[in-house]
C-alpha positions in Angstrom: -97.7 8.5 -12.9 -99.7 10.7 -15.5 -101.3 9.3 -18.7 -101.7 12.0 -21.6 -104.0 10.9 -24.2 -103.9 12.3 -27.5 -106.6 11.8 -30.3 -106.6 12.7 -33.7 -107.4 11.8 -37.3 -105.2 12.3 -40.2 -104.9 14.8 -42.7 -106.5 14.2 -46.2 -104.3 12.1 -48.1 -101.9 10.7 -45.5 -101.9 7.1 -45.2 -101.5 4.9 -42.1 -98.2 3.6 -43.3 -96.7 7.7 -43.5 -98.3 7.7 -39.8 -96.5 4.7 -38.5 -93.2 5.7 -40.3 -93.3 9.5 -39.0 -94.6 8.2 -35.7 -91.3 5.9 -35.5 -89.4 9.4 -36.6 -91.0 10.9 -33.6 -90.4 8.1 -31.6 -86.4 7.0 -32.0 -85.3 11.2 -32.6 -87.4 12.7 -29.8 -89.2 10.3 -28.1 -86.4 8.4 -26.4 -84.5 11.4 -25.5 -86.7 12.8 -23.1 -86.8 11.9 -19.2 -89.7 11.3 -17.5 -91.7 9.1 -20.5 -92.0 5.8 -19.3 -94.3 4.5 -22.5 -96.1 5.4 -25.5 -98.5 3.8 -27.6 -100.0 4.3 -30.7 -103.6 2.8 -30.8 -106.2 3.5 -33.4 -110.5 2.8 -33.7 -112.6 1.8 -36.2 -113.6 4.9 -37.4 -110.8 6.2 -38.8 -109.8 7.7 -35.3 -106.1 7.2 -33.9 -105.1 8.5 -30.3 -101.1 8.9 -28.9 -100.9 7.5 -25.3 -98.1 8.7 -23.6 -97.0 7.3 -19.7 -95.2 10.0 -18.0 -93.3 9.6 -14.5 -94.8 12.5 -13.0 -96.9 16.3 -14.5 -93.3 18.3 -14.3 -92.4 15.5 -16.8 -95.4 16.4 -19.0 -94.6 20.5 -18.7 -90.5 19.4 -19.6 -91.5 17.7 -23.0 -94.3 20.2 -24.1 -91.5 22.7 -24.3 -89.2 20.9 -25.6 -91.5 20.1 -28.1 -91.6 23.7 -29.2 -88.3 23.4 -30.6 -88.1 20.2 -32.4 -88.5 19.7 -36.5 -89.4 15.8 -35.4 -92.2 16.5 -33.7 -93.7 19.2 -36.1 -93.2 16.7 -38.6 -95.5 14.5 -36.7 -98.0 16.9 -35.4 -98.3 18.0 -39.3 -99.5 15.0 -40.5 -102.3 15.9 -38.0 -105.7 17.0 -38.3 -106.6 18.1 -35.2 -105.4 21.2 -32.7 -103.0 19.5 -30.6 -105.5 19.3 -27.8 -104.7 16.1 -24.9 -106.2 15.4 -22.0 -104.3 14.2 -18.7 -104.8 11.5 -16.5 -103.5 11.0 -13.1 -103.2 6.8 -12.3 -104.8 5.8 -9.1 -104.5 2.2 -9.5 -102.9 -0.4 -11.7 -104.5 -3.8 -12.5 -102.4 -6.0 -13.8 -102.1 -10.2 -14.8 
């Protein structure tokens, strides 16, 4: 499993409630159509700060939906409300602890 973790702030005028409602966009039109994500979650800090956390299966799953994000008007819709360059970092799992 592969973690991709996404941080970002918001553009100048967007509220958290545009977020969440563009993030569900994102979510139910793209989201759940593509194989290989096991999870997402939308977390934010206290600062202002909010960060995407995406479980993938494996990395090829990782390269399949960063193309296919290319292509779709959902995700440029959530990437615009954006301010930040795109730029995630990847995390391989090595262990799982669990309750």
């Amino acid at each position: 499993m592969h973690i991709a973790l996404a941080p970002f702030r918001l553009k100048e005028g967007i509220s958290e409630d545009a977020l969440v409602k563009t993030s569900d966009d994102f979510e139910e039109q793209f989201v759940r159509k593509q194989e290989g994500i096991l999870k997402r979650i939308l977390v934010k800090d206290g600062n202002g700060g909010y960060a995407d956390i995406v479980f993938f299966a494996d990395a090829a799953a990782i390269d399949r939906v960063i193309e296919a994000e290319q292509s779709s008007e959902v995700c440029a819709a959530f990437f615009a409300i954006m301010d930040e360059d795109g730029t995630h970092s990847v995390y391989e799992m090595l262990k799982t602890y669990e309750r």
